[in-house]
MARLO-279439 format. One record per residue (C-alpha): residue in one letter; z, y, x. Coordinates in nm, 3 decimals. Example, Ala and Ser with C-alpha at 12.3 -4.5 7.8 and 13.67 -1.06 7.14 Angstrom:
REM MARLO-279439
NODE res      zz      yy      xx
NODE   A   0.780  -0.450   1.230
NODE   S   0.714  -0.106   1.367
END
This chain:
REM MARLO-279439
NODE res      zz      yy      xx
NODE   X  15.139   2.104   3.719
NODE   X  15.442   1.850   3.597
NODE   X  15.551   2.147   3.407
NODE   X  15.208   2.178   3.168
NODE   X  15.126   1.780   3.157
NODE   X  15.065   1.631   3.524
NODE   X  15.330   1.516   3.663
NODE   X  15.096   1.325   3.892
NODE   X  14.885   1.605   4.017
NODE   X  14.989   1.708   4.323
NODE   X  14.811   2.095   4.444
NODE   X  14.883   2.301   4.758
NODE   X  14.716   2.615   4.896
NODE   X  14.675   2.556   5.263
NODE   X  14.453   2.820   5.497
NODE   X  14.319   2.761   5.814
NODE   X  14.155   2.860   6.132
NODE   X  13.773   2.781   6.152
NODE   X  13.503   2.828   6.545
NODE   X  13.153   2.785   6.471
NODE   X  12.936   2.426   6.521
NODE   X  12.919   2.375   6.875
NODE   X  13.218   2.527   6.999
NODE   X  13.301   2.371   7.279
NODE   X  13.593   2.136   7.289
NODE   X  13.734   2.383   7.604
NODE   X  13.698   2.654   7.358
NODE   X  13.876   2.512   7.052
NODE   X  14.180   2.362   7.295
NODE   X  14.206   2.719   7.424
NODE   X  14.214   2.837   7.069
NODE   X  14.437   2.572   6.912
NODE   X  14.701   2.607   7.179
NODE   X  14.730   2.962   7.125
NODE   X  14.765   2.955   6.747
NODE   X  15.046   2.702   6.745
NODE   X  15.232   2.943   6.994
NODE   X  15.159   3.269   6.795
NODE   X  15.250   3.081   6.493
NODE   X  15.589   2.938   6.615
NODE   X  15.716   3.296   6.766
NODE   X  16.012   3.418   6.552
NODE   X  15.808   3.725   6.466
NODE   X  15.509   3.564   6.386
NODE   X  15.719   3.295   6.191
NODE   X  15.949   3.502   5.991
NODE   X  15.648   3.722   5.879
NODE   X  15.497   3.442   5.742
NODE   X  15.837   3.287   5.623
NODE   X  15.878   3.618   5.416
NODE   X  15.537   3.578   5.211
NODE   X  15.663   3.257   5.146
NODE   X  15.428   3.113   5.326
NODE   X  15.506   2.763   5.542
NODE   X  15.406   2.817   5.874
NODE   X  15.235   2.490   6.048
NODE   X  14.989   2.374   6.225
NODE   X  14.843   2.103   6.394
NODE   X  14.578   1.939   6.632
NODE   X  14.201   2.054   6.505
NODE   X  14.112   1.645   6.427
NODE   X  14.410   1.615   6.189
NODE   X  14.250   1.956   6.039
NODE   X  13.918   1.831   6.065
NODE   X  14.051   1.501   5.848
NODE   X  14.259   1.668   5.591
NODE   X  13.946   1.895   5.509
NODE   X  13.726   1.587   5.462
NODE   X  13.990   1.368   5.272
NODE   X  13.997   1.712   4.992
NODE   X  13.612   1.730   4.965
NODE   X  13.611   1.354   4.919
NODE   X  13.894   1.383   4.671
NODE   X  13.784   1.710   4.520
NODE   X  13.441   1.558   4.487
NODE   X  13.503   1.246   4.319
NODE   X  13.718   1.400   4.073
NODE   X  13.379   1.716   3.973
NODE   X  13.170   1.399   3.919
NODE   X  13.435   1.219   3.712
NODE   X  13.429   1.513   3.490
NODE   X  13.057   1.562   3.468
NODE   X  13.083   1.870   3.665
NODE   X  12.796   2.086   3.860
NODE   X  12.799   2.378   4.058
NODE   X  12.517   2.632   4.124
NODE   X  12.141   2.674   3.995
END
């Protein structure tokens, strides 16, 4: 973005892992736990290394409170400039 104009606009792609409303907590531990080990095997790991892609991961509240800082963000800045999605 610093290259075209914005220096100060900082963008990332980031993908996640999603369970339905109303998993249990039991559930999403089980699920969470599993994910960081898949994700910090070497094979796992060097896969995603070699799509340049930065393997992480953390607890599912951190998730949970990145996701709602973006929409927050994401949101202020569609009103700022005027803008509205669907019918």
């Amino acid at each position: 973005m610093a290259e075209i104009g914005y220096p100060d606009v900082n963008t990332y792609f980031w993908s996640g892992f999603f369970a339905p409303a109303g998993t249990s907590q039991a559930i999403i531990k089980k699920l969470e736990t599993a994910l960081q080990q898949s994700i910090k095997s070497p094979e796992v790991s060097n896969k995603l290394k070699a799509l340049a892609v930065n393997p992480g991961g953390g607890p599912s509240d951190e998730f949970a409170r990145m996701i709602a800082d973006e929409i927050k963000a994401y949101s202020e800045i569609a009103k700022a400039a005027n803008l509205t999605f669907g019918d």
